[in-house]
Backbone as CSV, one residue per row, in Angstrom:
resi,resn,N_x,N_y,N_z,CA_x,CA_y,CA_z,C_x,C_y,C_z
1,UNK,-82.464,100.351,-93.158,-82.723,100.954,-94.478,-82.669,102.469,-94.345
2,UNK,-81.874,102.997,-95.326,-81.889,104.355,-94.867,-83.110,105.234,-95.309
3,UNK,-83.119,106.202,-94.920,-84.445,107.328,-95.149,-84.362,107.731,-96.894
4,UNK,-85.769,108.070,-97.261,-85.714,107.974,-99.234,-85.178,109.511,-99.199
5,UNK,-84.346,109.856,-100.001,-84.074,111.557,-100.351,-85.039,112.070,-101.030
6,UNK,-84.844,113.851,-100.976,-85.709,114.192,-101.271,-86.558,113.694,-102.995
7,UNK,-85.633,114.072,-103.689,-85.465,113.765,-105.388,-86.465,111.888,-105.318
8,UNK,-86.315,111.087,-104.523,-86.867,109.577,-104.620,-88.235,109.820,-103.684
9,UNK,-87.872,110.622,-103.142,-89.802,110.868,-102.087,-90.643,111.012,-103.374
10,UNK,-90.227,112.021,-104.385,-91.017,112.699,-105.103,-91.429,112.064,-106.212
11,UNK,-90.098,111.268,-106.872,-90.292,110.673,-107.796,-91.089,109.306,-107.841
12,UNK,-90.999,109.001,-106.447,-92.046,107.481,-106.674,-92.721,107.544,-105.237
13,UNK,-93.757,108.635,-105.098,-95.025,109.110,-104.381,-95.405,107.605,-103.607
14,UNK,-95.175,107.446,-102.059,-96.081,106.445,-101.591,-97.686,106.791,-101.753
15,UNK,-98.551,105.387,-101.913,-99.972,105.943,-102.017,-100.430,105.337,-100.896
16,UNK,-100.456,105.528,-99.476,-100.775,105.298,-98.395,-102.904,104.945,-98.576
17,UNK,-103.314,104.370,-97.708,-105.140,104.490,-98.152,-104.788,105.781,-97.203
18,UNK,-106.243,106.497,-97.580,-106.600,107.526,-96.830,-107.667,106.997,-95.973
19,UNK,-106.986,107.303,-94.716,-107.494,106.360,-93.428,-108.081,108.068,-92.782
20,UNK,-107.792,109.096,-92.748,-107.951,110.545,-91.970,-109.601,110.529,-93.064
21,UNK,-110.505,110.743,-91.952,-112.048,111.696,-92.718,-111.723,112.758,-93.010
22,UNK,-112.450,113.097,-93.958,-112.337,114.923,-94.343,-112.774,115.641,-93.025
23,UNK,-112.330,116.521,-92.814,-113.123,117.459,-91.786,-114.386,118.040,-92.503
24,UNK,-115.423,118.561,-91.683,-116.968,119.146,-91.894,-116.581,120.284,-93.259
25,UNK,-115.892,121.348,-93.230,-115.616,122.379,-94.578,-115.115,121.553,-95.591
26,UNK,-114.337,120.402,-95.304,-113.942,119.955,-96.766,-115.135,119.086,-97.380
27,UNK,-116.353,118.374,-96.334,-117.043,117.385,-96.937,-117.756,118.807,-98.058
28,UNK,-117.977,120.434,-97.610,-118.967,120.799,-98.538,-118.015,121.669,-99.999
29,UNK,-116.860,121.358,-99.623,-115.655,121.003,-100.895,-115.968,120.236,-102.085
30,UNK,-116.677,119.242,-102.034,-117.305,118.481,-103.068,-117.384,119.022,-104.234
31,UNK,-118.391,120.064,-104.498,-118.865,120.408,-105.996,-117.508,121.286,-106.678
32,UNK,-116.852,121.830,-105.634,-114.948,122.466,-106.145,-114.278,121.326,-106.794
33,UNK,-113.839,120.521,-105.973,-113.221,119.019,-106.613,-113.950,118.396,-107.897
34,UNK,-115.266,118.510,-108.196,-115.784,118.028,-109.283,-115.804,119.678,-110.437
35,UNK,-115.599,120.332,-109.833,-115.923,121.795,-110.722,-114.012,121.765,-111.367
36,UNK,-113.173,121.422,-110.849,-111.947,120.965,-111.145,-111.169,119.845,-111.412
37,UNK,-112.139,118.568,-111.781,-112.083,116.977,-111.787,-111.244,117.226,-113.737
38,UNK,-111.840,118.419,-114.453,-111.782,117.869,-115.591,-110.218,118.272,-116.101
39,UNK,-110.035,119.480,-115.152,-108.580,119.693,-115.468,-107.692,118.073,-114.924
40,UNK,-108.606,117.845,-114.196,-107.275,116.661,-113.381,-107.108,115.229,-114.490
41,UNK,-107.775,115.539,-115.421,-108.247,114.256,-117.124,-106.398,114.610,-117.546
42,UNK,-105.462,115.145,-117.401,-104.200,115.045,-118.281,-103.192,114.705,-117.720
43,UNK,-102.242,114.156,-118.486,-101.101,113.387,-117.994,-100.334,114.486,-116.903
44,UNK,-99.843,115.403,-116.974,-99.338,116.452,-115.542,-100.127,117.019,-114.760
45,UNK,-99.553,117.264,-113.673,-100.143,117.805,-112.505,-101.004,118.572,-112.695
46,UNK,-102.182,119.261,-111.928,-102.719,120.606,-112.349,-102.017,121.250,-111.242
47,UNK,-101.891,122.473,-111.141,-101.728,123.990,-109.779,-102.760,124.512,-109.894
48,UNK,-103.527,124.635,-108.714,-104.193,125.631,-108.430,-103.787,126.756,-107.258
49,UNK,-104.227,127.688,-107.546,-103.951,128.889,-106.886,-105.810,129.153,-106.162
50,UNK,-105.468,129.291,-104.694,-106.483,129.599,-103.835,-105.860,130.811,-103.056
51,UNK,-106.699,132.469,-103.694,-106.376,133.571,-103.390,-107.461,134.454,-102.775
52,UNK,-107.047,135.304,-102.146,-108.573,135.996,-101.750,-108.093,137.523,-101.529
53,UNK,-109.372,138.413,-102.034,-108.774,140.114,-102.005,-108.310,140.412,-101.170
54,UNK,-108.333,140.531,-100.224,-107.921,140.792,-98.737,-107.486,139.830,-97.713
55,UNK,-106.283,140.404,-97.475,-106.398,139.176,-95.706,-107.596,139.399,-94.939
56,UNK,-107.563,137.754,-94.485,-108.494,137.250,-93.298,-109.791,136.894,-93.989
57,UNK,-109.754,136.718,-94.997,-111.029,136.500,-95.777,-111.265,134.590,-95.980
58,UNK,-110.451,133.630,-94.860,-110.489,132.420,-95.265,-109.711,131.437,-95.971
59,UNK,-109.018,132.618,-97.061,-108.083,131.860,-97.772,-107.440,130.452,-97.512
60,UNK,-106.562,130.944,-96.299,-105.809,129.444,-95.783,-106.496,128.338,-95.667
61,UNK,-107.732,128.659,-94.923,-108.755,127.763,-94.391,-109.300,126.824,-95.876
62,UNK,-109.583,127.082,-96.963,-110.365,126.730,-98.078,-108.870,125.981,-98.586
63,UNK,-107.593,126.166,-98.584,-106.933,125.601,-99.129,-106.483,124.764,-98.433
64,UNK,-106.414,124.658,-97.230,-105.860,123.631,-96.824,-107.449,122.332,-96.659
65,UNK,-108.846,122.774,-96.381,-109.447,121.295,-96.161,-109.668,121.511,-97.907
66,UNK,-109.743,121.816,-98.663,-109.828,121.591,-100.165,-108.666,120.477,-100.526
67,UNK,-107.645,120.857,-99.713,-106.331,119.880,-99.810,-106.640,118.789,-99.682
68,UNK,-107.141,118.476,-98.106,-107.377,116.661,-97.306,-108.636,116.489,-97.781
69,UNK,-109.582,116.974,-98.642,-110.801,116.832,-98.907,-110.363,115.749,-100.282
70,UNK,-109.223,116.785,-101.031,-108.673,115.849,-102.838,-108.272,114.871,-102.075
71,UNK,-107.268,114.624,-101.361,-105.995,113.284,-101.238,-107.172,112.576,-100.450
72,UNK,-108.139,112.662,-99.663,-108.654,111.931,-99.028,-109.762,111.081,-99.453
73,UNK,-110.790,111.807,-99.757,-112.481,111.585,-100.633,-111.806,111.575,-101.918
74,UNK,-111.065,112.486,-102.737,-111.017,112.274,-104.101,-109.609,111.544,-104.516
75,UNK,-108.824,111.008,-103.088,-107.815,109.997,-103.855,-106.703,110.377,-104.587
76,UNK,-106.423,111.453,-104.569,-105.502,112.268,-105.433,-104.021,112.652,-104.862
77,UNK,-103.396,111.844,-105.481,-101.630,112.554,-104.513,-101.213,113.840,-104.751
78,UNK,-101.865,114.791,-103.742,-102.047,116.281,-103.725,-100.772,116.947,-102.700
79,UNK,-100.292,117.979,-103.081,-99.612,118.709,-102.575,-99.736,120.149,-102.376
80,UNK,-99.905,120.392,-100.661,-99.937,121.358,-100.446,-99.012,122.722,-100.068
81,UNK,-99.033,123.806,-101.249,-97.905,124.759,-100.900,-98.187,125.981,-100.054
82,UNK,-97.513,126.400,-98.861,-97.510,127.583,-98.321,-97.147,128.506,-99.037
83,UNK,-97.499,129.405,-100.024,-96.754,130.610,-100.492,-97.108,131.979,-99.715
84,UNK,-97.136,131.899,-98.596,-97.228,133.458,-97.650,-96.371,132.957,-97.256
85,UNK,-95.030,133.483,-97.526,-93.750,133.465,-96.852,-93.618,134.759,-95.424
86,UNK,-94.762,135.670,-95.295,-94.669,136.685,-94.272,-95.346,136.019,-93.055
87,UNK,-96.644,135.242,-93.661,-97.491,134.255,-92.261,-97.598,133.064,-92.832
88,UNK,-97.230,132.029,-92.610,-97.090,130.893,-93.367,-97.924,129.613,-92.157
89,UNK,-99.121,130.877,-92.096,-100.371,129.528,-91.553,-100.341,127.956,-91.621
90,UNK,-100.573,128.068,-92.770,-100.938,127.032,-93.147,-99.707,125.673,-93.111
91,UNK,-98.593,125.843,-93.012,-97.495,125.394,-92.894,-97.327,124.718,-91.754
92,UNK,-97.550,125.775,-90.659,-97.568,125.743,-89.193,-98.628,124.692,-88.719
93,UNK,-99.724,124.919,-89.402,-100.918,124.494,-89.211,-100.340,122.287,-89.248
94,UNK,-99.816,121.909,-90.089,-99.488,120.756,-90.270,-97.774,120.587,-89.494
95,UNK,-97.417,121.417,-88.892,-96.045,121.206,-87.327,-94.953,121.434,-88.857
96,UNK,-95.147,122.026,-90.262,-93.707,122.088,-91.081,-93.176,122.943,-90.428
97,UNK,-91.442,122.797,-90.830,-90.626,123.894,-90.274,-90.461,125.083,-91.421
98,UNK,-90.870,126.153,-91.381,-90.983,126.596,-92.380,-89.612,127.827,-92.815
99,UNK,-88.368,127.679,-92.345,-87.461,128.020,-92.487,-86.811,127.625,-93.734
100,UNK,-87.430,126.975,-94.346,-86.769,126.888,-95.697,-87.757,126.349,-96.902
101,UNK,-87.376,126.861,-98.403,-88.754,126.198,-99.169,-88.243,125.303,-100.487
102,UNK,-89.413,125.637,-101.011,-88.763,124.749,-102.196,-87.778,125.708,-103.644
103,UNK,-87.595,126.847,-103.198,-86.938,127.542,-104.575,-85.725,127.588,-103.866
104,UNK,-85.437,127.441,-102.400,-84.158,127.243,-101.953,-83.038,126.469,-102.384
105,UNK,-83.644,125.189,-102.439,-83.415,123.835,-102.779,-83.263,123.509,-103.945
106,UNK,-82.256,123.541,-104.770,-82.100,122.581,-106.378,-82.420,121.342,-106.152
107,UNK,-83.031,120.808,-106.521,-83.714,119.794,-106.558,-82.643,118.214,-107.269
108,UNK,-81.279,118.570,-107.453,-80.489,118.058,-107.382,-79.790,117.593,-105.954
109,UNK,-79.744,118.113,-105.393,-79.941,118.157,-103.790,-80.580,117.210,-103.405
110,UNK,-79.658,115.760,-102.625,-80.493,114.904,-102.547,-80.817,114.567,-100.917
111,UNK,-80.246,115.393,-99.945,-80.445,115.141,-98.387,-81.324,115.993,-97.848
112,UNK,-82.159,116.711,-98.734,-83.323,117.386,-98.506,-84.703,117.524,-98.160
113,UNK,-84.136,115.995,-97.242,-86.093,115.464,-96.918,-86.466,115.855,-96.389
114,UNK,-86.653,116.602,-95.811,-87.015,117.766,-94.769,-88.172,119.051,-95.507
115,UNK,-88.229,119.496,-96.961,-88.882,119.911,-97.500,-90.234,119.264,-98.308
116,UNK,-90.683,118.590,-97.940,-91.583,118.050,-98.274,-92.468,117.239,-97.103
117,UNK,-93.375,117.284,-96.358,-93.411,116.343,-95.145,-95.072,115.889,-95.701
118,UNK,-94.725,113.945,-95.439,-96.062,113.641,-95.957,-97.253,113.831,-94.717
119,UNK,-98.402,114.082,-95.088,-99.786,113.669,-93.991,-100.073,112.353,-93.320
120,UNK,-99.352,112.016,-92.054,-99.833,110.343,-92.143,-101.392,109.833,-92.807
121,UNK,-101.268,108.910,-93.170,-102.389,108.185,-93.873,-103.535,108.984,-94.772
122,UNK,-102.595,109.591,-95.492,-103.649,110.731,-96.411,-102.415,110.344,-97.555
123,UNK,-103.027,110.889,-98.942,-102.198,111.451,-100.038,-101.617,112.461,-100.275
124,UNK,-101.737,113.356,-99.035,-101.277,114.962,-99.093,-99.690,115.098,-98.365
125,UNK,-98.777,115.985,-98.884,-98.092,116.272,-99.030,-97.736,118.217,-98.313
126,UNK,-97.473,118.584,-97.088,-97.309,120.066,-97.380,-95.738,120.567,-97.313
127,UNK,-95.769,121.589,-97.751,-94.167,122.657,-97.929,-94.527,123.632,-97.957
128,UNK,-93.238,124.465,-98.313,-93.465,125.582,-98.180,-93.019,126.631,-99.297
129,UNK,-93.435,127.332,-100.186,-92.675,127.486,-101.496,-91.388,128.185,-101.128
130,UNK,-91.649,129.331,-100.622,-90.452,130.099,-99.836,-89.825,130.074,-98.330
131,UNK,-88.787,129.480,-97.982,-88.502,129.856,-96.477,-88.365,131.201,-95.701
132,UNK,-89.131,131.226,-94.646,-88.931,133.045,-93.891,-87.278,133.360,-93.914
133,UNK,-86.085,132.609,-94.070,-84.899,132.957,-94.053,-84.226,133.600,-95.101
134,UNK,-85.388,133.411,-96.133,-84.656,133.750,-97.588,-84.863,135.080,-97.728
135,UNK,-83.349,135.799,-97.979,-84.036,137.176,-98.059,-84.312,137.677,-99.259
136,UNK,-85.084,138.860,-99.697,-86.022,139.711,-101.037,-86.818,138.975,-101.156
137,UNK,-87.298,139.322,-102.775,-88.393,138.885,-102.827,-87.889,137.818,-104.210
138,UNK,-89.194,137.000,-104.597,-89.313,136.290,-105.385,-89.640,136.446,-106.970
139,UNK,-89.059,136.395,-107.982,-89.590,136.461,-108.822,-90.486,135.462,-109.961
140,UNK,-91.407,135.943,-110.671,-92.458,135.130,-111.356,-91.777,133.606,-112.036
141,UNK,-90.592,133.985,-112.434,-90.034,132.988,-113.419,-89.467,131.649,-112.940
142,UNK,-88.788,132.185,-111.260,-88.351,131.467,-110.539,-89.262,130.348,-110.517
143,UNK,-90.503,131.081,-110.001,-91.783,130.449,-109.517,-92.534,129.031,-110.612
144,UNK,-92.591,129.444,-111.426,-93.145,129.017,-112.599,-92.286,127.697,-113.026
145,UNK,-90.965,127.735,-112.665,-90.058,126.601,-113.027,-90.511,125.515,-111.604
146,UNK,-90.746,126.303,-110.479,-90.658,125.097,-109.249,-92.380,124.568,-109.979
147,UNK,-93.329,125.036,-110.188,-94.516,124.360,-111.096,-94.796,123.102,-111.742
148,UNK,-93.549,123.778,-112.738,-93.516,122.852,-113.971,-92.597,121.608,-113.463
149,UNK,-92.110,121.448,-112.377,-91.409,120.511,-111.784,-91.610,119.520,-110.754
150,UNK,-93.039,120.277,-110.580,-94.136,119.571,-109.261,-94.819,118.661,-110.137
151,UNK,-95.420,119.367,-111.375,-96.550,118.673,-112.372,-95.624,117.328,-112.235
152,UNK,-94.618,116.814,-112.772,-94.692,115.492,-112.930,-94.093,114.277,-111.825
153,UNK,-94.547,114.956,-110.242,-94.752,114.582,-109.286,-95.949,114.182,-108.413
154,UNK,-97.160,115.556,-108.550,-98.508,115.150,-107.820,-99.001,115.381,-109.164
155,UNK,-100.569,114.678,-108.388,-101.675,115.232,-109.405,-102.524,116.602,-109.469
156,UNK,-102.289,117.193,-108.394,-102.870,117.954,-107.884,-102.056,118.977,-106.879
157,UNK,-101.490,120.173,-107.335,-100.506,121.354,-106.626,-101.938,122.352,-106.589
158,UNK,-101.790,122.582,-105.226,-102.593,123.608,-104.268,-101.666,124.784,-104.082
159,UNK,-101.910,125.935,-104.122,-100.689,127.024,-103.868,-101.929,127.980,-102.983
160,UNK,-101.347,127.987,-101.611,-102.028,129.104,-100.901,-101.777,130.438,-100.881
161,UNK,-102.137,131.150,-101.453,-101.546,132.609,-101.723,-101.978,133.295,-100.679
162,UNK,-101.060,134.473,-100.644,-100.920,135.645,-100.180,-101.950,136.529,-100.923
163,UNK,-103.064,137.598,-100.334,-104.021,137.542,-100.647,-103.953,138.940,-101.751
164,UNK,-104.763,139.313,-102.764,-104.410,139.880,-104.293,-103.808,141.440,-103.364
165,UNK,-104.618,141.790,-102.261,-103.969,142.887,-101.885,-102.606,143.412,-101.016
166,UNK,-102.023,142.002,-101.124,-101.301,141.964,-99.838,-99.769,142.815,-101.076
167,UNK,-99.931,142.381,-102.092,-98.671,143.467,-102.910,-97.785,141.686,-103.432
168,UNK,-97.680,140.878,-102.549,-96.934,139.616,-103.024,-97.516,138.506,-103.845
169,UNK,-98.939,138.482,-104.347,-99.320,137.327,-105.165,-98.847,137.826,-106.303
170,UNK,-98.412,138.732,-107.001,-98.346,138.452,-108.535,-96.591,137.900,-108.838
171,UNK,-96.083,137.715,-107.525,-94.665,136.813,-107.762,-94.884,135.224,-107.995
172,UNK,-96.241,134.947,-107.551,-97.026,133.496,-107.533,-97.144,132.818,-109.026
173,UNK,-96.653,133.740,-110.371,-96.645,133.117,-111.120,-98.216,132.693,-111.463
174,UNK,-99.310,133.557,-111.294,-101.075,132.875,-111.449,-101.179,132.577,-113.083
175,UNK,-100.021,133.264,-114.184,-100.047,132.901,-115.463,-99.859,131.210,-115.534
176,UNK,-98.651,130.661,-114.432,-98.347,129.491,-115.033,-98.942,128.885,-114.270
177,UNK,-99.942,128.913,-113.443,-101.243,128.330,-113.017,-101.892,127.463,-113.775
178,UNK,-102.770,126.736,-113.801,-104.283,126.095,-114.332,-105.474,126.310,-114.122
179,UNK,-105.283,126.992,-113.057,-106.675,127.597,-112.256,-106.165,128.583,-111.194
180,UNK,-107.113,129.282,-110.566,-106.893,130.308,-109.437,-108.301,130.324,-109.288
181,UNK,-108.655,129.861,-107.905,-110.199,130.093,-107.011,-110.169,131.266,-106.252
182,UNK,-110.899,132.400,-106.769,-111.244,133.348,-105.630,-111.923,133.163,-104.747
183,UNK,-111.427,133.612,-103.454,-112.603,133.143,-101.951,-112.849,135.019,-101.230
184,UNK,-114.133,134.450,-101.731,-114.518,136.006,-100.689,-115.714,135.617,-99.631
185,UNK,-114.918,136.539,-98.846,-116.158,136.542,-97.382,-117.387,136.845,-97.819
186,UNK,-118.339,136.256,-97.171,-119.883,136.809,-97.278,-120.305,137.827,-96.563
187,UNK,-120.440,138.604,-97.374,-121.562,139.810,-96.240,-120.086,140.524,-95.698
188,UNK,-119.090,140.604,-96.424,-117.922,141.429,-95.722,-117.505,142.232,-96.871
189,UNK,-116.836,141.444,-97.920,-115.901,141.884,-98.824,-116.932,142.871,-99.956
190,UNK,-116.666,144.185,-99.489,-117.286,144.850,-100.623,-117.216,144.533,-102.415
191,UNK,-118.037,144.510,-103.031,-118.072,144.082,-104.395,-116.816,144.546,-105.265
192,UNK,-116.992,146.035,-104.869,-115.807,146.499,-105.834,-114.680,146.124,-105.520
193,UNK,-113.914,145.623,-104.065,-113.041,144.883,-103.950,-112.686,143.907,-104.309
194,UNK,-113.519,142.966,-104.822,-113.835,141.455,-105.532,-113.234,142.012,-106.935
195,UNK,-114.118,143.115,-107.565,-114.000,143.075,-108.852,-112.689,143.601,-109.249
196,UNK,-112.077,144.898,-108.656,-110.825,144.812,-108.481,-109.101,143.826,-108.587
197,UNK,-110.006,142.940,-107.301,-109.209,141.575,-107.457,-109.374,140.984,-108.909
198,UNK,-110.567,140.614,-109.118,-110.479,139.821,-110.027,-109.647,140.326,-111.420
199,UNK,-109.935,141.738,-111.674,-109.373,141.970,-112.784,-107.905,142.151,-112.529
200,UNK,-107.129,141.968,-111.135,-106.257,142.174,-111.126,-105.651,140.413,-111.956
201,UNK,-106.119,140.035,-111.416,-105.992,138.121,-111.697,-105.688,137.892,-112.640
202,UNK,-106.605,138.568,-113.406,-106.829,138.473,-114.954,-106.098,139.034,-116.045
203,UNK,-105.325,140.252,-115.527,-104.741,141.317,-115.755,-103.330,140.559,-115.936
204,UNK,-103.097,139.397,-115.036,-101.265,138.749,-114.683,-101.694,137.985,-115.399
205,UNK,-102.911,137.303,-116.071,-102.708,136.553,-116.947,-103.534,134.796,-116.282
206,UNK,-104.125,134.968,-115.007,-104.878,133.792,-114.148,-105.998,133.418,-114.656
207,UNK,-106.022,132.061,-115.076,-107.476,131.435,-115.653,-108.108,131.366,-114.049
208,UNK,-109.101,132.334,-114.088,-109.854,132.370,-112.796,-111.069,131.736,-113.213
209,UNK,-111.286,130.596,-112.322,-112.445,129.441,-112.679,-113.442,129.769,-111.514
210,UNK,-113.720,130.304,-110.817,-114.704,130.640,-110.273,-113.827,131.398,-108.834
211,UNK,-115.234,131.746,-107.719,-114.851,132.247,-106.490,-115.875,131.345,-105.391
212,UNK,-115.546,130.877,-103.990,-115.712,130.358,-103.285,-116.219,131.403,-102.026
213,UNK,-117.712,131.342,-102.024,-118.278,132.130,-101.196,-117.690,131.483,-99.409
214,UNK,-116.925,132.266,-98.843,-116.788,131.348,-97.372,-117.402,132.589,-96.012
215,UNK,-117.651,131.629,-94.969,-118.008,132.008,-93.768,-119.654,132.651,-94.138
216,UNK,-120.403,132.040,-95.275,-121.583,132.182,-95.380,-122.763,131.969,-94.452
217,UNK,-123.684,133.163,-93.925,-124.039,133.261,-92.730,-125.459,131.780,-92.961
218,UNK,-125.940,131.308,-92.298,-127.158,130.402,-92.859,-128.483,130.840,-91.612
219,UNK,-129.119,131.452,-92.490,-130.575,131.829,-91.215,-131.890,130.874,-91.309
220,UNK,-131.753,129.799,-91.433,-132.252,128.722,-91.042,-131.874,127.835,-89.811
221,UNK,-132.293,127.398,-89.161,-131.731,126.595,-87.675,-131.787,125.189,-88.459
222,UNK,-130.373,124.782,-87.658,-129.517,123.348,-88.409,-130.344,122.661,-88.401
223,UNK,-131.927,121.982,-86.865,-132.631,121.229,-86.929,-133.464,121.309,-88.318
224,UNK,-133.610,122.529,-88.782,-135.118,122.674,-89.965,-134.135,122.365,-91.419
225,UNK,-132.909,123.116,-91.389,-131.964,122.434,-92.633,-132.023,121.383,-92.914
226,UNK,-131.578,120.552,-92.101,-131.747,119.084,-91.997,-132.510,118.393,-92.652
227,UNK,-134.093,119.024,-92.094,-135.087,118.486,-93.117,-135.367,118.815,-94.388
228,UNK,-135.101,119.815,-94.990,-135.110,120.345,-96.392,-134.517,119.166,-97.458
């Protein structure tokens, strides 16, 4: 039997059980997935955008177990996108080849299985929006069409951005978003940098639904937590 092309991977999603546990950051993912359950009530996909003011502030990290946390605990045929086409972590992070993405690809193009690679025994899905081979840059509109073309594939599009200061998220299209989660470090990211960001968000037009406090210090010892 030959291998499904890309265009038939997409269009009729295997739903494998999710046999993989969440890892420890995605089990405290929970109240995100329910703080975003209500967008997931309509017939197309939602996108979310997981951005943060500054590099190194976590970003990747929150989007990718937020990812295996949905397809896994919340059951959801989720797809995860690399959009840092300069460090494409998160890509790497799951062995994709990230030499090529999805705005490369017309989606008419049917020997293209190679852009999409599933998670064994999960519902998740990762790629990469842009390949490092492609040269310039990207524009918003481009972006916004590969979106609207995912929606009636997953339930759930994750877009890992490039972080508000890095100069490349506002090619991310955060207008044709559904959401955008800000993640700021604790006890790092100065305020006015946050607020900055945010109004930058807001400014392109991003329904920003909240921010995700990460690497939050805890000065309680795990034994006495426990008991609380």
């Amino acid at each position: 039997m030959s291998e499904p092309t890309l265009h038939e991977q997409l269009r009729e999603p295997s739903r494998v059980p999710a046999t993989l546990p969440p890892r420890p950051a995605a089990a405290e993912l929970s109240s995100l997935l329910a703080a975003v359950r209500p967008l997931l009530d309509h017939d197309s996909g939602v996108v979310l955008q997981i951005v943060a003011a500054t590099p190194g502030e976590g970003a990747s990290t929150i989007a990718r177990e937020f990812a295996l946390h949905a397809a896994t605990s919340g059951q959801r045929h989720t797809l995860l996108i690399d959009a840092d086409r300069r460090h494409p972590q998160t890509a790497r992070e799951f062995g994709f080849n990230t030499g090529r993405g999805l705005v490369e690809a017309p989606w008419s193009v049917d020997d293209e299985t190679d852009l999409v690679q599933p998670v064994p025994g999960t519902l998740l899905s990762v790629t990469c929006l842009v390949g490092q081979h492609r040269p310039g840059r990207t524009d918003a509109g481009t972006v916004g069409d590969v979106y609207r073309r995912l929606r009636n594939q997953f339930e759930l599009i994750i877009v890992d951005c490039p972080s508000v200061a890095s100069g490349d998220y506002l090619e991310l299209a955060p207008e044709a978003a559904d959401g955008v989660i800000l993640v700021v470090r604790a006890e790092a990211t100065r305020p006015a940098v946050v607020a900055h960001a945010k109004g930058q968000v807001e400014q392109a037009g991003g329904n920003l639904l909240g921010a995700v406090l990460n690497r939050r210090s805890n000065y309680i010892p795990n034994f006495l937590y426990r008991m609380l």
